[in-house]
VEXFIPA-839347 format. One record per residue: residue in three letters; z, y, x of N, C-alpha, C, CB in turn. Coordinates in steps of 0.02 Angstrom, whole numbers, plus 50000, padded with zeros to 5 digits. Atoms other than C-alpha are relative to their C-alpha. Glycine has a CB too. Layout:
ALAZYXZYXZYXZYX ...
//
This chain:
UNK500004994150042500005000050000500005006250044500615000049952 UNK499874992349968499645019550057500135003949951499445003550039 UNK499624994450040500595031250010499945005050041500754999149982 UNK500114995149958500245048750072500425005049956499225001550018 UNK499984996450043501085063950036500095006650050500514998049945 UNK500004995349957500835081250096500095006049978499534999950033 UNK499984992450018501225101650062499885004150024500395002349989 UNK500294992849967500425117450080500625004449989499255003849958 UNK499404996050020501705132350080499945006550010500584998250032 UNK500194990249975501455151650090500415002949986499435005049968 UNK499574993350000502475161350159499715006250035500674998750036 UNK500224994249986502125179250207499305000950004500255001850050 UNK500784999850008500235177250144499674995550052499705007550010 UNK500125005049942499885162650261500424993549965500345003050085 UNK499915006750018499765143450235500304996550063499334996749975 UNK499945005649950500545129650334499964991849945500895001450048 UNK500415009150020500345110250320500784996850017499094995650077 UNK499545005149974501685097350308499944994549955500725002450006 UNK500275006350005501835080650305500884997949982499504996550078 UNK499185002749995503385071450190499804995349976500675003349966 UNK499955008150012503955054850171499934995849940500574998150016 UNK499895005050070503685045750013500584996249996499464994649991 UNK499535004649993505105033550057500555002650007499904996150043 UNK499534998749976506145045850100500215005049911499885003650085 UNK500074997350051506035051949913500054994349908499325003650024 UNK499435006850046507305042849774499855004049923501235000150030 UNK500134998350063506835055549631499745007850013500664998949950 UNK500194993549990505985072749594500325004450008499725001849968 UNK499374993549953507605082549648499834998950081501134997649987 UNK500115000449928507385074949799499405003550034499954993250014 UNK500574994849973505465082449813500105004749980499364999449989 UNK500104994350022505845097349740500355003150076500355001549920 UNK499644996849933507225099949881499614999350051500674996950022 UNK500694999849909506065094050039499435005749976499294989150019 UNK500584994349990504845107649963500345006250014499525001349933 UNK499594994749982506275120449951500145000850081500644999049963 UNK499834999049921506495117950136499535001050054500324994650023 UNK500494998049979504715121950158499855005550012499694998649978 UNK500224992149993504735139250118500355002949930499025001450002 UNK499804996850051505435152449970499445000649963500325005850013 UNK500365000450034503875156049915499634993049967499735003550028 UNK500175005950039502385144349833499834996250049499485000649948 UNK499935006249962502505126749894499574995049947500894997750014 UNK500185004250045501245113049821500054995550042499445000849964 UNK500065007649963501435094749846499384996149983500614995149979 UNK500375004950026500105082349833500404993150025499235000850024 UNK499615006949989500645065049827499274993049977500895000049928 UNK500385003550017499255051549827500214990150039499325004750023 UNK499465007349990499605030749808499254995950003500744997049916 UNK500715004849981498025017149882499715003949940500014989649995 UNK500814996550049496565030049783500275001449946499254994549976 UNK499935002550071497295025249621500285007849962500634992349996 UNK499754993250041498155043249581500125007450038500714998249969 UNK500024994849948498455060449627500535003149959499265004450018 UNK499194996750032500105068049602500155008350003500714996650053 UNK500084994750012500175086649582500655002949986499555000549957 UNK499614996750009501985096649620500115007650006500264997450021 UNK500084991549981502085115549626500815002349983499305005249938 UNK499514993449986503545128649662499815006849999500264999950062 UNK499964994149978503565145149646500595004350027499795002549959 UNK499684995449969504665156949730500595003549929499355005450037 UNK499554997150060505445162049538500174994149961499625005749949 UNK499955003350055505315145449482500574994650012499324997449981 UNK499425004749973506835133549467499844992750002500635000649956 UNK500435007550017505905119549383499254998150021499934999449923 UNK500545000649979504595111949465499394999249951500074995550040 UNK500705000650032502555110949385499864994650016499465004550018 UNK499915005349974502275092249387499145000349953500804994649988 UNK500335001250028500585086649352499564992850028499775005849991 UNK500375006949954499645068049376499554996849972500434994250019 UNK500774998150043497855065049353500184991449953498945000550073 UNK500205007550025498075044149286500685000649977499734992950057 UNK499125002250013499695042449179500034995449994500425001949948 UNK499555007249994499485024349181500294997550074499504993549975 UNK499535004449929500305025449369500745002649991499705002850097 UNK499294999350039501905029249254499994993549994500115004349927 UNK499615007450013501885011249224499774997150047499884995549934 UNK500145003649938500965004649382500065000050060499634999350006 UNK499684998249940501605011449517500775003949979499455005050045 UNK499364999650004503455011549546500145006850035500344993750029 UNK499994994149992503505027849637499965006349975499805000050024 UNK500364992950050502535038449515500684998949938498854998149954 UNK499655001050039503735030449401500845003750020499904992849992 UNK499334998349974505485035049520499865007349995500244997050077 UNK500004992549982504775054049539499895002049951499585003050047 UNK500274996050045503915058449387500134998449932499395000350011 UNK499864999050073504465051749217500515000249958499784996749976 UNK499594998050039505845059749178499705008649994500774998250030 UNK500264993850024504715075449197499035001449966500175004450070 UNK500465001450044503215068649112499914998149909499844995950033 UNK499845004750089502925063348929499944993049980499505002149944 UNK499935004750001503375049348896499304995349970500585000249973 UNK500555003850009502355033848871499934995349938499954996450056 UNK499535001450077503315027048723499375002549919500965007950002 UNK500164997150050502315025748567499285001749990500365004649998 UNK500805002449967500395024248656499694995949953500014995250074 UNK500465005750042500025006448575499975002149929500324991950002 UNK500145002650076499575002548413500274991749989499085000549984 UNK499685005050018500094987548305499444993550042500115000449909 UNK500175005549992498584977148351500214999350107499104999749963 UNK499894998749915498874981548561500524995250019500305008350024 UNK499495007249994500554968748538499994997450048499894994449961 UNK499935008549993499824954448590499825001750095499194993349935 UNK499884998549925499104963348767500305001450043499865002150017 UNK499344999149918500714969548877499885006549974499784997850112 UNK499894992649972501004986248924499145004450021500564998750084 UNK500764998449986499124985948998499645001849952499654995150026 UNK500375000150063498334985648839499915007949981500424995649941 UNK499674994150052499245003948778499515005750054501165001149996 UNK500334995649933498345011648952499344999749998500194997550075 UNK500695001249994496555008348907499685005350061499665001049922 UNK500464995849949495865024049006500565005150023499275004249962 UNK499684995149952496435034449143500005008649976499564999150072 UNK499854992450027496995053249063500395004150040500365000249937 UNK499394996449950497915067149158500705000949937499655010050038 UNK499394998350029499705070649100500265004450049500464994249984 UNK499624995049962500855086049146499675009250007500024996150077 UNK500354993450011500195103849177499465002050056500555005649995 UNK500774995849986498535107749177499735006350051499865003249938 UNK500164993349990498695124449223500535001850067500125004749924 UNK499444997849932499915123749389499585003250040500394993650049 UNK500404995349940498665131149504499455003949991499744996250052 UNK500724996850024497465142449419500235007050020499734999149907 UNK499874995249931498505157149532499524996650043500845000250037 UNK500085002649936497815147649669499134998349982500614992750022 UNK500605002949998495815144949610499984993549977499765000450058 UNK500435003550049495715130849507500355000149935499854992650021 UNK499635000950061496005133049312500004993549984499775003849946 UNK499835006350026496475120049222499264997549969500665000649943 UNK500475003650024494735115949154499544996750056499665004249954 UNK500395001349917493885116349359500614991650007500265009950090 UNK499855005649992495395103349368499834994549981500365000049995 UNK500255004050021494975092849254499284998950013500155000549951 UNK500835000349967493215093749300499894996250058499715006950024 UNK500035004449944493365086549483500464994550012500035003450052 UNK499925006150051494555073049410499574997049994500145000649940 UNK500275005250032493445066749310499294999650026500065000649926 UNK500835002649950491975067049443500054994450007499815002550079 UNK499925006349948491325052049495499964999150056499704996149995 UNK499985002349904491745045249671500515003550032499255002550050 UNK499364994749972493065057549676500654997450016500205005249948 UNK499515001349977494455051349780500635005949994499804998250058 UNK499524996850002496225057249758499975003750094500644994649969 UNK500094995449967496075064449955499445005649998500014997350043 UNK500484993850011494415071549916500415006549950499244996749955 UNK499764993350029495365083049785500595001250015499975000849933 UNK499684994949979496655087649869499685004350066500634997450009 UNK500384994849957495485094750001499575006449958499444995750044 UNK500244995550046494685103549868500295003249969499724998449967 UNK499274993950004496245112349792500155003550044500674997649995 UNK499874996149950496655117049948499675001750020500254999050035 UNK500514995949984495175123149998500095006949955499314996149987 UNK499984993850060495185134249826500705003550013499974996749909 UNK499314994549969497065139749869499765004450059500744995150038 UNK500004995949936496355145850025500174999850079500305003849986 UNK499705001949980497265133750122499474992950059500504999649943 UNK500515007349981495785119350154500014999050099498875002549964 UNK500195000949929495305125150349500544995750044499905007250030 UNK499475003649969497195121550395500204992549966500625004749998 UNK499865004750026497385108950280499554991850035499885002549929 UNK500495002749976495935098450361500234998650081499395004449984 UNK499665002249938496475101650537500554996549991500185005050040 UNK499325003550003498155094750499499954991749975500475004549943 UNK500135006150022497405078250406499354997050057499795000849916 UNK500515002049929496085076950567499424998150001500184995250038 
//
């Protein structure tokens, strides 16, 4: 399994790059704090698990509660990580199936990959929420390809790129 996870952070009109631990991360207090220790101002996380998803955290500088957003909400039930960080600040999944869905599992209620969470966390930063959804739902579009492409649109891409090599 890869697990990557990385943050841009601007402080004094200038980006930097860092690199945090997935493992070292027991619930979304825990990322909220490793971003707080990034910087006062805005701090975004990406968090991506083998291709399969792209995890989307933002801070602002006024904000207490983090902007959680993740393009596939069935890695709320398939990956145990997305599950430890994000669904107590996602919507729940509760209430998906239908009567005939029963007889398939949990899998069944997940037919297609949808984003869940907010749309609109980085449309300060160049992409609204409709550009998001848009390179989402490209095809061939890898969860690193878009976070090079957010961060590019933040403004952030050149360093962001050197830092991933």
């Amino acid at each position: 399994m890869t697990t990557k996870a990385i943050a841009i952070a601007r402080e004094h009109g200038h980006w930097s790059v860092h690199e945090l631990d997935p493992a070292d991360l027991d619930d979304l207090d825990a990322l909220t704090d490793a971003m707080r220790d990034l910087g006062d101002a805005s701090v975004v996380a990406f968090l991506e698990e083998d291709d399969e998803y792209l995890a989307i955290v933002r801070l602002g500088d006024k904000q207490l509660d983090p902007s959680v957003f993740l393009s596939d909400r069935r890695a709320l039930v398939s990956s145990d990580l997305a599950d430890r960080l994000f669904s107590d600040a996602l919507p729940s999944l509760a209430g998906l199936s239908t009567e005939d869905d029963e007889d398939d599992d949990d899998s069944a209620v997940l037919l297609q990959a949808s984003p869940v969470g907010d749309l609109d966390l980085l449309a300060d930063l160049g992409t609204s929420e409709e550009d998001l959804l848009e390179l989402i739902g490209e095809e061939g579009m890898l969860p690193a390809d878009l976070i090079s492409a957010l961060s590019e649109r933040a403004g952030a891409g050149e360093i962001f790129d050197d830092a991933r090599g």
